[in-house]
One Martini backbone bead per residue (centre of mass of N, CA, C, O) as a GRO file, in nm:
protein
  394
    1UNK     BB    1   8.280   7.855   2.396
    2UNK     BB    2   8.104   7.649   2.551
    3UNK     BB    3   8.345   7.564   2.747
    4UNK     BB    4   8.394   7.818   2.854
    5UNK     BB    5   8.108   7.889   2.981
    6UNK     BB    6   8.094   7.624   3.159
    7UNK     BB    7   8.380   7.712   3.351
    8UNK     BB    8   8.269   7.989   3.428
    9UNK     BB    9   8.025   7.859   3.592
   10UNK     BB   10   8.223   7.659   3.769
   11UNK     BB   11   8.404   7.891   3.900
   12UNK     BB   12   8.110   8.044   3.989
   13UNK     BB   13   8.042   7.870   4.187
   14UNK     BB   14   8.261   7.765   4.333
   15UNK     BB   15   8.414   8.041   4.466
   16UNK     BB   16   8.061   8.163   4.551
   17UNK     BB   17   7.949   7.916   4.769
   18UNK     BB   18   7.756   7.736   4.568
   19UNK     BB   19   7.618   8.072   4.477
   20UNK     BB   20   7.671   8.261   4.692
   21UNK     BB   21   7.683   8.600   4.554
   22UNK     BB   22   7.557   8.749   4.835
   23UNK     BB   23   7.864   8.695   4.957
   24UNK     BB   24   7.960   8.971   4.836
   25UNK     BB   25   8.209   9.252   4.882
   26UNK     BB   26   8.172   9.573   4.694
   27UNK     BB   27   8.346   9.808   4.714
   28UNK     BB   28   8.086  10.044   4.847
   29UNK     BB   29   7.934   9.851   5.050
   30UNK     BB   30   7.953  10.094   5.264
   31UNK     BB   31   7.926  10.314   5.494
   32UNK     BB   32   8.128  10.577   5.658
   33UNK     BB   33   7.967  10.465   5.930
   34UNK     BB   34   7.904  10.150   5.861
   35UNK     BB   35   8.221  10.085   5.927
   36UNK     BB   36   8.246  10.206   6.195
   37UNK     BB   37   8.054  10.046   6.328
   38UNK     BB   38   8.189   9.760   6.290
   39UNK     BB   39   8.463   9.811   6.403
   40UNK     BB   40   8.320   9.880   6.725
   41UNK     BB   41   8.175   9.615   6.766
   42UNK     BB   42   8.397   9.404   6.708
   43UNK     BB   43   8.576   9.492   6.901
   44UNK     BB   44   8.403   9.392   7.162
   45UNK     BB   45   8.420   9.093   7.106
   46UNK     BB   46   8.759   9.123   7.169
   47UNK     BB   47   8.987   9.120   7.445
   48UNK     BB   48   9.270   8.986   7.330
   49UNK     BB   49   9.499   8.748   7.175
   50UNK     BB   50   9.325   8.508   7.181
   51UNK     BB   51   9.043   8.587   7.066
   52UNK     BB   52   9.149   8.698   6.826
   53UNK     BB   53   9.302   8.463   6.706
   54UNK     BB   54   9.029   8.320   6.655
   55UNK     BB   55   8.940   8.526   6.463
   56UNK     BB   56   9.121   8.501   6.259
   57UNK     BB   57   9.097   8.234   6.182
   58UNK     BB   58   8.823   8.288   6.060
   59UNK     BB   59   8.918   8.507   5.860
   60UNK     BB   60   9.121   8.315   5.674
   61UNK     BB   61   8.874   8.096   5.610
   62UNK     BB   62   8.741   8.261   5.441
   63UNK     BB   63   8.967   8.284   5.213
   64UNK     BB   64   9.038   7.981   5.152
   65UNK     BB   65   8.769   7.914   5.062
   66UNK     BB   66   8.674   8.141   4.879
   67UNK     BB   67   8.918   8.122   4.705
   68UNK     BB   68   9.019   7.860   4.662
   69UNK     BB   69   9.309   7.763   4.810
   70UNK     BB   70   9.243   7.474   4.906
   71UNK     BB   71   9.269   7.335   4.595
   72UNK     BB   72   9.599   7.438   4.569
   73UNK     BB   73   9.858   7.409   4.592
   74UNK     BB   74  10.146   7.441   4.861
   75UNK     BB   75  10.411   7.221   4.681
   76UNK     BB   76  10.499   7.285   4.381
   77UNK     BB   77  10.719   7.383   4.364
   78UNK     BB   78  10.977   7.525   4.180
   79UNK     BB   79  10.970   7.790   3.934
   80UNK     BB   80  11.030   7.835   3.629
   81UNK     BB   81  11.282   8.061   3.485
   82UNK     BB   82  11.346   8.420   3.334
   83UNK     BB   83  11.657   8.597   3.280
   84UNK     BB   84  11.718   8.899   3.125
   85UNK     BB   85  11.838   9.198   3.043
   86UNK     BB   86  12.079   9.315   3.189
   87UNK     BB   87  12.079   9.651   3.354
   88UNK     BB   88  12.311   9.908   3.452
   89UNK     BB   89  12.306  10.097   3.699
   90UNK     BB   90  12.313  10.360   3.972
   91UNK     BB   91  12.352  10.093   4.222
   92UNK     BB   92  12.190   9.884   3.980
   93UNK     BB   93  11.991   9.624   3.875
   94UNK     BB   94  11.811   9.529   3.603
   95UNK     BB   95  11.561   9.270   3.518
   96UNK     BB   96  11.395   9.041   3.301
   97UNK     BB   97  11.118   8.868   3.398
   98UNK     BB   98  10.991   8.527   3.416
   99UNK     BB   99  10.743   8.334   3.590
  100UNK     BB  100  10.579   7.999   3.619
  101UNK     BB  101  10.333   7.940   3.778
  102UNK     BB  102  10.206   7.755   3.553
  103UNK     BB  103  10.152   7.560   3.288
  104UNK     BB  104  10.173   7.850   3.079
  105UNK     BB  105  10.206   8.046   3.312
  106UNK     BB  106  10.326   8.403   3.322
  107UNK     BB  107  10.524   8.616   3.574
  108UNK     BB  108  10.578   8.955   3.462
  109UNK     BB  109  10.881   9.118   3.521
  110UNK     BB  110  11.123   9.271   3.767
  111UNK     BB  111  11.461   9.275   3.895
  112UNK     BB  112  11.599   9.479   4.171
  113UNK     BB  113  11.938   9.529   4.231
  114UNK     BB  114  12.247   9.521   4.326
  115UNK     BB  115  12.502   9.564   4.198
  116UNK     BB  116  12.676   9.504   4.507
  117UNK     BB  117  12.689   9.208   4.669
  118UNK     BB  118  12.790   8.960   5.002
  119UNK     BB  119  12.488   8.945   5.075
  120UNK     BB  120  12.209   8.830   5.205
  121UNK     BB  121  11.893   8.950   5.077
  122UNK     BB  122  11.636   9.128   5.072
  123UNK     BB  123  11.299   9.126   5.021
  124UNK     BB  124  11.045   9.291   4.750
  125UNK     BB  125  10.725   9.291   4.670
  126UNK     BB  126  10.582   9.470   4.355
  127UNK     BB  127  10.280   9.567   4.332
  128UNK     BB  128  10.040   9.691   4.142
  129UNK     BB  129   9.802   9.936   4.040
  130UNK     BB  130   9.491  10.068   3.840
  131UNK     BB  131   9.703  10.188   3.642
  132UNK     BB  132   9.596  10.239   3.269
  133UNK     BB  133   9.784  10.458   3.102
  134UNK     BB  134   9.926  10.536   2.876
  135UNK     BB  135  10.250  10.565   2.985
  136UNK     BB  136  10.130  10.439   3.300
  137UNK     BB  137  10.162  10.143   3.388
  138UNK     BB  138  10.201   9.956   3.650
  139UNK     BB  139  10.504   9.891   3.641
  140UNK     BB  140  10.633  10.140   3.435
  141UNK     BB  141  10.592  10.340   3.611
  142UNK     BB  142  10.759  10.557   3.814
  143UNK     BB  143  10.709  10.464   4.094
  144UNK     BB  144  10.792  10.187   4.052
  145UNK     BB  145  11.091  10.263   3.950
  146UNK     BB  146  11.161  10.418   4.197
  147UNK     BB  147  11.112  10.210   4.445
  148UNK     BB  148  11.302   9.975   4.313
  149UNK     BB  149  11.568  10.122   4.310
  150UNK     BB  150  11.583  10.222   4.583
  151UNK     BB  151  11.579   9.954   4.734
  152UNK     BB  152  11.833   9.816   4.587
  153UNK     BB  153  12.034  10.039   4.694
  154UNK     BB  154  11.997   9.956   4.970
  155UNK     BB  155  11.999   9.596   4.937
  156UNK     BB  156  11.773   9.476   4.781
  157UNK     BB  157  11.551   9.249   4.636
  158UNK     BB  158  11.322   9.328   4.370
  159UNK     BB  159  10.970   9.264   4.281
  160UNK     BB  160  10.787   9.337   3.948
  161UNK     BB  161  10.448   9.283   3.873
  162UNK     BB  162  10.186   9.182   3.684
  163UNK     BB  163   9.910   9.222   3.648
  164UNK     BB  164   9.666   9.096   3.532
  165UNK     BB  165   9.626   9.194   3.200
  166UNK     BB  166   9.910   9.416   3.264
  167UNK     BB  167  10.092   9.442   3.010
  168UNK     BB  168  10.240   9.095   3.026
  169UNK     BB  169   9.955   8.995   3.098
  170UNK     BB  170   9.777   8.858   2.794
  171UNK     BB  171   9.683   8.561   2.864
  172UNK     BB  172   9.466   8.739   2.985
  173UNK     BB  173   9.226   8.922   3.162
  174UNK     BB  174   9.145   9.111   3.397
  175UNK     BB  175   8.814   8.993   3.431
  176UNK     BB  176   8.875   8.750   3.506
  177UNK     BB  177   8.692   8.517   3.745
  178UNK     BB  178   9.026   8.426   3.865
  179UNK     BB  179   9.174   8.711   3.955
  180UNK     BB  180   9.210   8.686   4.265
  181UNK     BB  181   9.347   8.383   4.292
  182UNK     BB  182   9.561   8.417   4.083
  183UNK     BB  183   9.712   8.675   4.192
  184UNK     BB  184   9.810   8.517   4.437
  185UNK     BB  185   9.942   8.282   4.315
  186UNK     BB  186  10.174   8.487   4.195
  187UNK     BB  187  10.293   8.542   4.397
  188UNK     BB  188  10.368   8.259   4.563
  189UNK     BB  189  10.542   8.182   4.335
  190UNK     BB  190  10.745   8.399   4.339
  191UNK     BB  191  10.820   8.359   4.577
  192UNK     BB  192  10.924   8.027   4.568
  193UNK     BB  193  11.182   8.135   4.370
  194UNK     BB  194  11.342   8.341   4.546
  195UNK     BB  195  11.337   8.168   4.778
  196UNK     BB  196  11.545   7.969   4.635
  197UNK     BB  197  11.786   8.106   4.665
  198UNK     BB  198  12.111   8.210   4.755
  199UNK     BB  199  12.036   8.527   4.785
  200UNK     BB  200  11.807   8.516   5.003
  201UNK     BB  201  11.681   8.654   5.305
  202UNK     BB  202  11.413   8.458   5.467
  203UNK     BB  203  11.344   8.652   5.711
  204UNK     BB  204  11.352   8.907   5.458
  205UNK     BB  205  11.027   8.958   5.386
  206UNK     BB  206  10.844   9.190   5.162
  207UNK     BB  207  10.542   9.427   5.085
  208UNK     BB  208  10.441   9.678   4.819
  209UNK     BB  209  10.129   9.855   4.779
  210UNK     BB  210   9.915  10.058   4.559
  211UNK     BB  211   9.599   9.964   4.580
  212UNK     BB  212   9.550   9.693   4.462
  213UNK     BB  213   9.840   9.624   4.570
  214UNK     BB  214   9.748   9.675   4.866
  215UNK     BB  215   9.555   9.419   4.862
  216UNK     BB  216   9.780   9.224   4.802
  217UNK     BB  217   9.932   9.252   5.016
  218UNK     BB  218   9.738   9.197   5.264
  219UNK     BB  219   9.636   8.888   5.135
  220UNK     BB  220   9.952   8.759   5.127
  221UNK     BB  221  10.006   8.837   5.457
  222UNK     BB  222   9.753   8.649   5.526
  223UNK     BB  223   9.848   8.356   5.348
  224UNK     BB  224  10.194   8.412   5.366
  225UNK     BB  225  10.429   8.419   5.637
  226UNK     BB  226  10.702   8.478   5.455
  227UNK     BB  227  10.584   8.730   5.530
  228UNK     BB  228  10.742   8.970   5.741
  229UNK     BB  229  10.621   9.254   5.574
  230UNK     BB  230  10.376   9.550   5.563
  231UNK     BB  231  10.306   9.777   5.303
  232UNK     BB  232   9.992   9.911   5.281
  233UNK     BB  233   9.845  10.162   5.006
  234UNK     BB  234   9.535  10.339   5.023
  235UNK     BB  235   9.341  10.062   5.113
  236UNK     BB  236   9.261  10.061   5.429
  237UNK     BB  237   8.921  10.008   5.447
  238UNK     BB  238   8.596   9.995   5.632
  239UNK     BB  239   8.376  10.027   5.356
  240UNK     BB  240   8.636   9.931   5.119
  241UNK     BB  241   8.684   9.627   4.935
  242UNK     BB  242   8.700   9.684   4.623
  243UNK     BB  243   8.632   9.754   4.264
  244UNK     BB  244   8.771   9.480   4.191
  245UNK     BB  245   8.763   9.156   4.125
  246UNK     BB  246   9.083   9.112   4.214
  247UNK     BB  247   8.938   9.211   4.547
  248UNK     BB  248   8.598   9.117   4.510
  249UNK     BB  249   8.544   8.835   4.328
  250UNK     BB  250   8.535   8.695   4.608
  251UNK     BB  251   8.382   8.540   4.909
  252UNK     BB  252   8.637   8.698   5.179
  253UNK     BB  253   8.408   8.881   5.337
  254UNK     BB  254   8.189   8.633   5.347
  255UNK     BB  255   7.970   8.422   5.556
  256UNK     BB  256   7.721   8.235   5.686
  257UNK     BB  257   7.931   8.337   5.998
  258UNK     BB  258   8.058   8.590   5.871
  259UNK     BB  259   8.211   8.927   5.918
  260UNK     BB  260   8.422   9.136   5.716
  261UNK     BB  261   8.732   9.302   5.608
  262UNK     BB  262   9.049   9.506   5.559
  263UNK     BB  263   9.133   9.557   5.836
  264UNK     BB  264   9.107   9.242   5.940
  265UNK     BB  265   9.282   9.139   5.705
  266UNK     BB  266   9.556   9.310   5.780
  267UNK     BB  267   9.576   9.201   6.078
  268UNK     BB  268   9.704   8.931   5.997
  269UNK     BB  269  10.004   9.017   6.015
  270UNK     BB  270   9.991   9.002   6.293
  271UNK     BB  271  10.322   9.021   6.454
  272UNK     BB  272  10.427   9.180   6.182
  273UNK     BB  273  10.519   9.423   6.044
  274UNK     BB  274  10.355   9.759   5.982
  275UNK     BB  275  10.231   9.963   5.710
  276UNK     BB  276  10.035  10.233   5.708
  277UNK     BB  277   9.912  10.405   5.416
  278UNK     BB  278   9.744  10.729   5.392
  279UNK     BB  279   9.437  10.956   5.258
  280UNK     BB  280   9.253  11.271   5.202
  281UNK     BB  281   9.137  11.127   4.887
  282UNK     BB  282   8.985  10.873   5.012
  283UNK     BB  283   8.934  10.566   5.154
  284UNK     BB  284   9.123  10.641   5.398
  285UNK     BB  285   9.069  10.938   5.579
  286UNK     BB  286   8.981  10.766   5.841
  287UNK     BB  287   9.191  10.601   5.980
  288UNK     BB  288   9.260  10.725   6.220
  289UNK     BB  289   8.958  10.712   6.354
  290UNK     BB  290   8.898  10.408   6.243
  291UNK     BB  291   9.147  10.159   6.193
  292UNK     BB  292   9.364  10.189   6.363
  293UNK     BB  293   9.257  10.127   6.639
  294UNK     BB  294   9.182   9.859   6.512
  295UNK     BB  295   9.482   9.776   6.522
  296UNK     BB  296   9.604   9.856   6.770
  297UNK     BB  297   9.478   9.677   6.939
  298UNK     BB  298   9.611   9.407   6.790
  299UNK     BB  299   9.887   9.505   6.881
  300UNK     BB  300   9.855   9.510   7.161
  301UNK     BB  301   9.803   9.236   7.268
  302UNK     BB  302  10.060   9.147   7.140
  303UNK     BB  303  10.268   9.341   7.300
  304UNK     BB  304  10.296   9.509   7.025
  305UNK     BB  305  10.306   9.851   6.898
  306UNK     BB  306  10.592   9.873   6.735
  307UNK     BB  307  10.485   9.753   6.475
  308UNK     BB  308  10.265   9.970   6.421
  309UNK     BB  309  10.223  10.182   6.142
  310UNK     BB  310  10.139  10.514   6.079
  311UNK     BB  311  10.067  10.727   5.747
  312UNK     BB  312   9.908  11.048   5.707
  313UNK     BB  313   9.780  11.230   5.404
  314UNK     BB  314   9.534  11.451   5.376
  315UNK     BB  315   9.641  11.649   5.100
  316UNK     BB  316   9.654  11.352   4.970
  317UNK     BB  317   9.588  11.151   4.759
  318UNK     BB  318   9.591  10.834   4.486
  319UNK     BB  319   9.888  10.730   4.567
  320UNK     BB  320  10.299  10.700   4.525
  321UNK     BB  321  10.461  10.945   4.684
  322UNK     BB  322  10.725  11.040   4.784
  323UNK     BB  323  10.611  11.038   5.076
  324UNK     BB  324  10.545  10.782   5.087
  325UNK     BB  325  10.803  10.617   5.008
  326UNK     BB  326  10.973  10.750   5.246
  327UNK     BB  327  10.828  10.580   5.478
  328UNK     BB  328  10.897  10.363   5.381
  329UNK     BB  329  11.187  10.330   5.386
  330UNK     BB  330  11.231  10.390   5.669
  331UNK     BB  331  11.076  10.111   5.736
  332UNK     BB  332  11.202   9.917   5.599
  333UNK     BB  333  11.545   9.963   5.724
  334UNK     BB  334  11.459   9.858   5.977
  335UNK     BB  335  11.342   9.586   5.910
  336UNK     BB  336  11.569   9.484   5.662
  337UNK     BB  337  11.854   9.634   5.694
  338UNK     BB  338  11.913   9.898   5.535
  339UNK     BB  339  12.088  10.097   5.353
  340UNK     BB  340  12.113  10.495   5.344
  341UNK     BB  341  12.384  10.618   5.251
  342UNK     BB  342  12.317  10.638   4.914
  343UNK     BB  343  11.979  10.797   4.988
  344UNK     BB  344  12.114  11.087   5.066
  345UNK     BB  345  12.138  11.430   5.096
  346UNK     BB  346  12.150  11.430   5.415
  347UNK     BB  347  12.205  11.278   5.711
  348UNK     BB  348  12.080  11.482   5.905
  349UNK     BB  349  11.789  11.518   5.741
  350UNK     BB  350  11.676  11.235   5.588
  351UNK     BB  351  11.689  11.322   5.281
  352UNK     BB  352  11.563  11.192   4.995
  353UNK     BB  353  11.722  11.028   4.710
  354UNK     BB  354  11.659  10.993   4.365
  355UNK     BB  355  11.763  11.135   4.102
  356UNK     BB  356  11.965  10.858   4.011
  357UNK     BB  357  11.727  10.767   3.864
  358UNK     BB  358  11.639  10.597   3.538
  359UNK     BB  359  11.415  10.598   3.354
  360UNK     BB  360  11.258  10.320   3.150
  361UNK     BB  361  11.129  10.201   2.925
  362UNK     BB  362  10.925   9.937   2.788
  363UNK     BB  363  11.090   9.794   2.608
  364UNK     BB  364  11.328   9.725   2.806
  365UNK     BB  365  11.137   9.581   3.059
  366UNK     BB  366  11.038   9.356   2.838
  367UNK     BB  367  11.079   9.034   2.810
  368UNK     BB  368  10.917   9.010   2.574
  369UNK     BB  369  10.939   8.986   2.192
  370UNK     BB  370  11.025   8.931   1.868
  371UNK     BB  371  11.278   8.825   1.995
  372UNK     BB  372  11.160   8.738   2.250
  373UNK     BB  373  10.947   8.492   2.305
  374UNK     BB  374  10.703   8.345   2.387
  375UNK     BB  375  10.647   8.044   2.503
  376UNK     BB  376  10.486   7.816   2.310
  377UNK     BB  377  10.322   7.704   2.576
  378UNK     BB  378  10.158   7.933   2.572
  379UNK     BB  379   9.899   8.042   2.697
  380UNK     BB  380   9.569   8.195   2.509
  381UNK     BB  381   9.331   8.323   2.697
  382UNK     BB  382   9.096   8.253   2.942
  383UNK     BB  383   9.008   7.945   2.856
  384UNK     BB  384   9.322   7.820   2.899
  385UNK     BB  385   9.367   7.899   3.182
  386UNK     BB  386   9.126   7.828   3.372
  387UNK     BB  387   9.148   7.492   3.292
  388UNK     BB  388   9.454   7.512   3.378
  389UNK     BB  389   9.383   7.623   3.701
  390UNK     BB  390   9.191   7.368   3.747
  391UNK     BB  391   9.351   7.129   3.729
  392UNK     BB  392   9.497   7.186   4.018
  393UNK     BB  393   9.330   7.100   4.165
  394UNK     BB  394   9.280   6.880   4.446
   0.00000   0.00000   0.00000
């Protein structure tokens, strides 16, 4: 317990710049006035497509600084995968996947993949955000296993993985202190195994998540260009930081010679193809009004605005429900070239049929269990995460 409480010390004084705790931005930082007002002030710092790409520097530079992102390796070569229990559904396979992110840590998730395909898959990466009621929780969710298989059905290869702390990932707690940057590296981990594979199309590569996933979203595609679309839902806001500690307990929007927000930190997308998805019942209900106008300045700099698209429902709450989905289908369709006629209830309305989609019980999508443990050498607790997730700094 000395040990953990010592190493819990020394990752809390690293990650969080030297000690300045109070560079951390957290929740409901700002009021939404005062994230409006930095919105306005920022746009007028930066005129051009030059001006901005230098700010964009600077606040890349205090992720990678700020969550010690620069501490770990960069090139640690393709890391082992277990891939079991495949199971054929109705125009797609499921399968249960752990990838080791590092030696004895592992992250647990689901593959959905088309039955039958000849080509080069794109792939899509879906994080889930933080919902964990029994019956309820992360990747196990009906949206997820919706959104997962419908886009199987079009011809991508999809991973679903688990938050830190939950589902199959016990062998850490959610709110371990280098929660931000472990599942930063889960998900670049996870990208370096599939993006290994020969069925791969390393082109088309997106990611999107609502919540939790959405800060997910767009944090991983601010910091690994392999990532080339970005559909980040509910989450892009100018005065919400993120109220858990894997969004926002690390000083990554702020130092002391900068401070950004999320709604900058989305914008490092540019010029890749980008899809905001906003609701009238949380932190993202200013959109239209306040994120999107200062993302469009972004994308018009680089005379490239059909790139970024936006999609808002006032009517809507904080979640990832069907039409939320709907939007994303158009929009990865379009940029990852995947194919909707298997998943049209009518070509002429373009309305998607979900119909198809079996959801699985949890116990059928775990990789572990009684009869299939996870591997002896993997690690227990938070305190033998955090020593080995240190040994990694270089």
């Amino acid at each position: 317990m000395r040990r953990y409480i010592l190493i819990c010390l020394l990752i809390t004084v690293y990650y969080s710049g030297y000690g300045q705790e109070d560079m951390l931005c957290q929740g409901a930082f700002w009021t939404e006035a005062e994230g409006a007002k930095f919105m306005k002030e920022t746009a007028e710092r930066w005129t051009n497509v030059y001006s901005w790409q230098q700010r964009a520097g600077v606040i890349k530079r205090g992720i990678i600084k700020g969550s010690g992102w620069d501490k770990l390796p960069q090139s640690p070569g393709i890391p082992a995968a277990i891939v079991r229990s495949s199971k054929r559904m109705d125009g797609y396979i499921v399968e249960n996947v752990a990838i080791e992110s590092f030696p004895g840590f592992y992250v647990t998730g689901n593959i959905y993949r088309p039955a039958e395909s000849d080509d080069m898959m794109p792939l899509v990466l879906c994080p889930h955000g933080h919902w964990n009621q029994p019956g309820d929780i992360g990747r196990w969710r009906s949206d997820m296993q919706k959104r997962c298989a419908m886009l199987a059905r079009m011809g991508a290869l999809v991973f679903a993985y688990d938050l830190v702390g939950y589902a199959e990932s016990t062998q850490v707690s959610h709110h371990i202190p280098i929660a931000f940057t472990l599942q930063l590296y889960n998900g670049k981990r996870a990208l370096d195994y599939l993006l290994s594979r020969d069925d791969i199309d390393s082109e088309r590569v997106a990611i999107t998540g609502a919540s939790g996933g959405g800060t997910q979203s767009f944090m991983l595609t601010a910091l690994d260009d392999r990532i080339k679309v970005s559909v980040p839902v509910v989450m892009v806001s100018a005065h919400f930081f993120g109220g858990c500690v894997c969004e926002s307990g690390m000083p990554v929007h702020r130092a002391e010679k900068h401070q950004t927000n999320n709604v900058e930190i989305a914008g490092l997308a540019a010029p890749r193809p980008m899809l905001v998805i906003s609701d009238g019942g949380d932190w993202t209900s200013n959109n239209p009004m306040v994120e999107i106008p200062y993302l469009k300045k972004i994308y018009d700099a680089y005379e490239l605005p059909h790139l970024l698209n936006h999609a808002h429902f006032p009517a809507e709450r904080h979640d990832y429900g069907f039409s939320k989905r709907a939007v994303m289908y158009n929009f990865l369709q379009k940029h990852l070239d995947l194919d909707v006629d298997g998943v049209l209830f009518d070509k002429d309305t373009g309305q998607f049929d979900e119909s198809f989609i079996r959801l699985l019980p949890e116990d059928a999508l775990r990789v572990f269990d009684a009869a299939y443990p996870r591997p002896a050498d993997a690690l227990e607790g938070d305190e033998e995460v955090i020593a080995a997730f240190s040994d990694l700094q270089e």
